[in-house]
N, C-alpha and C positions, 0 to 999 in steps of 0.2 A: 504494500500500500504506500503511496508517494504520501511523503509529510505535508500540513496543512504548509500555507507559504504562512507566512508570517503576516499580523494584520499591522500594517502603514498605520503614523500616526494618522495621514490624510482619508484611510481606509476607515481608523477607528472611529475621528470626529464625522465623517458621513454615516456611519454606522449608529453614532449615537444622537446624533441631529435627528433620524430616521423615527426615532423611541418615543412613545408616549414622557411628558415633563408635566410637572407640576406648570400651567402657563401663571396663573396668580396667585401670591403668598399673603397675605395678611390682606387682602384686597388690591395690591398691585403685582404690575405685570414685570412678571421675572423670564417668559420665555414664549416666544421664542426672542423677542425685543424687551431688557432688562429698564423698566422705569427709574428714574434718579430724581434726585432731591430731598427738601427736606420732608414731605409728605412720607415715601416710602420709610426713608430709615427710622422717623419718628414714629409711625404703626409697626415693622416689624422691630423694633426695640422694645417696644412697651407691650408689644402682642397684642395690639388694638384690632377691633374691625371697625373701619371705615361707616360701614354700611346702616349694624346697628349704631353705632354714636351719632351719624347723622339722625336716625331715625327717635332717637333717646333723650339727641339734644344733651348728652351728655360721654364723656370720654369711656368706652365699654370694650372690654376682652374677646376676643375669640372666646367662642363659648363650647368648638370642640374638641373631641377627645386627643389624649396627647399623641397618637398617633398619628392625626389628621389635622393638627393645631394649625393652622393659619391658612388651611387648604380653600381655594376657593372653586379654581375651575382647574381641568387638565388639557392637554393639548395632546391632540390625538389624529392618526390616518385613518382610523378606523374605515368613513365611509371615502377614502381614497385621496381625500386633497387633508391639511393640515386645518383641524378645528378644534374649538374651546367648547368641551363637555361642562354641563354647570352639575358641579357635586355638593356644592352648601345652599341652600335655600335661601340663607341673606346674603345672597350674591344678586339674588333681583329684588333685593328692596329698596331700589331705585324711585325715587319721586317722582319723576317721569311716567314709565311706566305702569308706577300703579294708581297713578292720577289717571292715567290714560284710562283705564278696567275699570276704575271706578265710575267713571263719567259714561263709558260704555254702557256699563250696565245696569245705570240709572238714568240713561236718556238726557243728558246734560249736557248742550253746548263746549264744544270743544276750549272755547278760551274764556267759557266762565269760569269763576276763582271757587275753589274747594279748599277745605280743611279736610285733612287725613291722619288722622293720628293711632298709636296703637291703644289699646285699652287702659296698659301701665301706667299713663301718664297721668290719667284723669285726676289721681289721687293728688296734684302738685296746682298751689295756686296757681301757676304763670299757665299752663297750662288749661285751666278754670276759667281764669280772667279772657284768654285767646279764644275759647269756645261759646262762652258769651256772648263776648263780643262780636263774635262773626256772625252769630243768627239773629242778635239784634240789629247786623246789617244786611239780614237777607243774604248771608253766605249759608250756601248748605256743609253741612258737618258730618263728618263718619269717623266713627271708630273700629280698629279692627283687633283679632283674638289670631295669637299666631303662638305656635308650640311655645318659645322662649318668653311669647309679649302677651302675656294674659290666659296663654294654654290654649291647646283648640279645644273647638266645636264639635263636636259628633254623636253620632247615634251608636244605641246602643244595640249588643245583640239580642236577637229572640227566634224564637223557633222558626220564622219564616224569612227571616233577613240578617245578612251578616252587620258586623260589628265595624265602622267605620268611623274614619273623620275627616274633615275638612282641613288644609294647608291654612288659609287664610279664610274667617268668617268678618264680613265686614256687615254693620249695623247704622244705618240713618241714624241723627238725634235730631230731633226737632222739637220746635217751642211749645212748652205746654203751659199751661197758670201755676206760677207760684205755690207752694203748701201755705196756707194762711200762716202770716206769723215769720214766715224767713225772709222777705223780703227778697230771694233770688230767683232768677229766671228758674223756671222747671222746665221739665224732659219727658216727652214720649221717646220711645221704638218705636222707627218708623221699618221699613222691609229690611232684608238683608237678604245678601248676594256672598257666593262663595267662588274666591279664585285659587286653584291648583297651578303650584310651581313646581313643575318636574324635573326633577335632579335626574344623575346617571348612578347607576353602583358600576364599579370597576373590580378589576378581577384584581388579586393581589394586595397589597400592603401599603400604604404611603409612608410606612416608619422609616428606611430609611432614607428616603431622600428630604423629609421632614429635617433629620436628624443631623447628617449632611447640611443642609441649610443653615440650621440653627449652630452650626459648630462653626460655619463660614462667618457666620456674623458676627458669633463674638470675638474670632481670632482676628479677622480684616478687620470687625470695626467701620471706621466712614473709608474703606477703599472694598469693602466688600460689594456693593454693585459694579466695580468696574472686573473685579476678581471674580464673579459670576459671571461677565460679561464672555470672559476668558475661557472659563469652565462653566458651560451650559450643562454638561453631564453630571453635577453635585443637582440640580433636578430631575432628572431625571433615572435616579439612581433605582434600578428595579421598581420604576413605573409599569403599571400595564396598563390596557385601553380598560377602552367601555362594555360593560358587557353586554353590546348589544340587543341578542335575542330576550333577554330581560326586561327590557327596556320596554318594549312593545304588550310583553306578556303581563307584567307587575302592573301599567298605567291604565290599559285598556279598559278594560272591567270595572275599573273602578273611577275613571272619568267616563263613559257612558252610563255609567250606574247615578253618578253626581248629577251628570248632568236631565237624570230624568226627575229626581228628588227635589230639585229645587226648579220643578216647572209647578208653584204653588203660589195660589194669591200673598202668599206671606212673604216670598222671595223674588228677587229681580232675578234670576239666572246663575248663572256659572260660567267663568272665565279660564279656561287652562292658557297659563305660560309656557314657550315650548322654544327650547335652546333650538336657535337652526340645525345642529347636528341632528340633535334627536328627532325633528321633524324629517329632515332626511332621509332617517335610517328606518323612519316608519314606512315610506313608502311604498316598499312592496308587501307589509303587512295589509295595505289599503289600497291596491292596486294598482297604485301612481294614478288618483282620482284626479280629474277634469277640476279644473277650477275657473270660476268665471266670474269677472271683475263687475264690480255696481256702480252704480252711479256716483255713491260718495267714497268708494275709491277701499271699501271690503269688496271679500270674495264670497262665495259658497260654493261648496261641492257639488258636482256631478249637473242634476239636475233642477237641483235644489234654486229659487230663487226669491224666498221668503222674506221679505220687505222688513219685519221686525224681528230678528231672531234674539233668545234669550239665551243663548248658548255661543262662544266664542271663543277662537283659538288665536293667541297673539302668541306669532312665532318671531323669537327675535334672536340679534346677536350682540356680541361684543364686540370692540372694535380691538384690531390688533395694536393701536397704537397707543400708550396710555394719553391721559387726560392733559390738561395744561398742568404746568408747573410737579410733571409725576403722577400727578391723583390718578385716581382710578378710571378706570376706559373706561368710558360711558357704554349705554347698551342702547341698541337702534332696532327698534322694529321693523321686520320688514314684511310681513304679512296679516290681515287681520283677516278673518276666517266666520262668518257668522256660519254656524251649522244645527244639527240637534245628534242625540241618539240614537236617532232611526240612520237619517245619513252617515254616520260614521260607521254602525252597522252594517251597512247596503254596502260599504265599500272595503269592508274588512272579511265580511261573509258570504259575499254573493259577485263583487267586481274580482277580488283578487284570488277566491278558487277558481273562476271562469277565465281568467287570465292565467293561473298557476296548470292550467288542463290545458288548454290550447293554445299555449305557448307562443300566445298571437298569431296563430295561423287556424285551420279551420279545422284540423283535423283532433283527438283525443291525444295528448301525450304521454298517457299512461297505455293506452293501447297497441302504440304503436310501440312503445318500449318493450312490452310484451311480445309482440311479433317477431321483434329483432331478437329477441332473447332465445323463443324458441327455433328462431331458426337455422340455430347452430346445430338443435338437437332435431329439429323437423325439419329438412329443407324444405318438403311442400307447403308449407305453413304459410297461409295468404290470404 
């Protein structure tokens, strides 16, 4: 047996440029373009996330485990070109974005002004005083329930339904008459609307390229983003992708199930967020469905051309270049999706086995595989 030739360092760093990396660490981007200044080193120093402390209004920790500490997205070939899988859930707690869902799916003029707060906050004057005051100016107000920010919302199990819960439950507040005697504005519940952010699970460990990182940091100090810049591969140290066919099977069922539960006078709808990879990698679970542009600039599937849908899929991405001054890359929409249920159905159950059978041609291609088979062992087989 001839010896392996030896791997070039130019063979190695192609070789490991190739690899799934951590692409963002404490909310910036470390890969495959390393973010600098003082935003990055000030969050991975302190082990901040960005995202909830915007959201908190106050200076707040990565809140996962030590394995996965500062994990945000990964960077991966999976579906063939180089993309950011979202593996943290406050990686889209972008203001933007969930300004955007919220307005969705309460029928609200796109550049009317909203307040969106999480539920935590309620408990803090400044907070009190801001919520007030906005519906005494005819701003509409929500608050939302999210695992880390007030717990979620869900249902429970019973002999005929399984045991579920919602990513994000957001809830109206609107003015209602004072309790005699307090002198403060009062509060109805007005409807609530539930939005799903779909992360990826990946195969493998993020321990040691975590570890890796964090040993870079404290040895470099403030030359450690140009000393990552150098060595891409301490990210991507026994990374693996996504684990795709998961991806499909875990979300499925349980956003077409959401999305028929909150078709109730009590609820505005349901909104799923959906990383471009993973909308991607859905596609031949859904037969690479037709989509067909509206007036005001959504889609719907297939044949679908239902003028009010309660049900919406915002596919979006990151950008690969981080923000001004290092902050974190903003995330851009790029597709907005009204669908339901049924349509998502129709194109997972009915377009994509009649596509997965005739192979886009007209014939069965399980039958003919058959034919071919036996006719090693039958030649007249026809």
């Amino acid at each position: 047996m001839a010896p392996e030739a030896p791997v070039t360092p130019t063979a190695q760093a192609a070789r490991s440029a190739a690899r799934p990396h951590i692409a963002e660490w404490f909310g910036h981007r470390i890969f495959p373009v390393v973010a600098t200044g003082g935003s990055p080193v000030s969050d991975q120093q302190s082990h901040s996330c960005p995202f909830l402390t915007q959201t908190l209004r106050t200076s707040t920790g990565c809140v996962k485990a030590a394995n996965s500490h500062g994990v945000c997205t990964i960077s991966a070939t999976s579906n063939g070109t180089r993309q950011d899988w979202l593996v943290c859930p406050y990686r889209a707690l972008d203001d933007g974005l969930l300004a955007d869902m919220v307005k969705r799916l309460y029928a609200i003029p796109a550049l009317d002004p909203v307040v969106i707060r999480p539920v935590i906050v309620l408990g803090s004057q400044e907070a009190s005083t801001e919520i007030r005051r906005a519906i005494s100016d005819g701003v509409r107000v929500f608050v939302y329930f999210q695992d880390k920010l007030g717990g979620e919302i869900g249902l429970s199990r019973t002999a005929a339904s399984p045991e579920l819960s919602f990513d994000i439950t957001v809830v109206e507040l609107i003015a209602a008459p004072a309790e005699p005697g307090s002198g403060q504005q009062g509060f109805r519940i007005g409807k609530y609307g539930v939005i799903e952010l779909q992360t990826t699970d990946t195969h493998g460990s993020y321990k040691h390229a975590v570890t890796a990182l964090t040993n870079a940091f404290d040895l470099h100090g403030s030359r450690f983003h140009q000393m990552l810049a150098e060595n891409p591969e301490w990210a991507g140290r026994r990374i693996e992708g996504p684990n795709i066919s998961n991806v499909f099977k875990r979300t499925f069922y349980q956003i077409a199930f959401k999305f028929q539960v909150t078709r109730r006078d009590t609820s505005t709808g349901c909104a799923l967020a959906l990383p471009q990879p993973v909308w991607d990698s859905w596609q031949p679970f859904l037969g690479a469905p037709d989509l067909h542009e509206q007036a005001d600039g959504t889609f719907r599937l297939l044949d679908d051309h239902a003028a009010k849908p309660t049900n919406w899929i915002y596919v979006f991405d990151i950008d690969a270049e981080p923000g001004p001054a290092g902050r974190p890359a903003p995330i851009r929409v790029s597709l907005v999706i009204g669908t339901d249920a049924a349509a998502l159905s129709r194109a997972a159950f009915e377009i994509a086995p009649a596509r997965a059978v005739r192979q886009d041609g007209e014939t069965d291609a399980v039958a003919e595989t058959i034919t071919r088979r036996l006719s090693r062992y039958l030649p007249t087989t026809g």
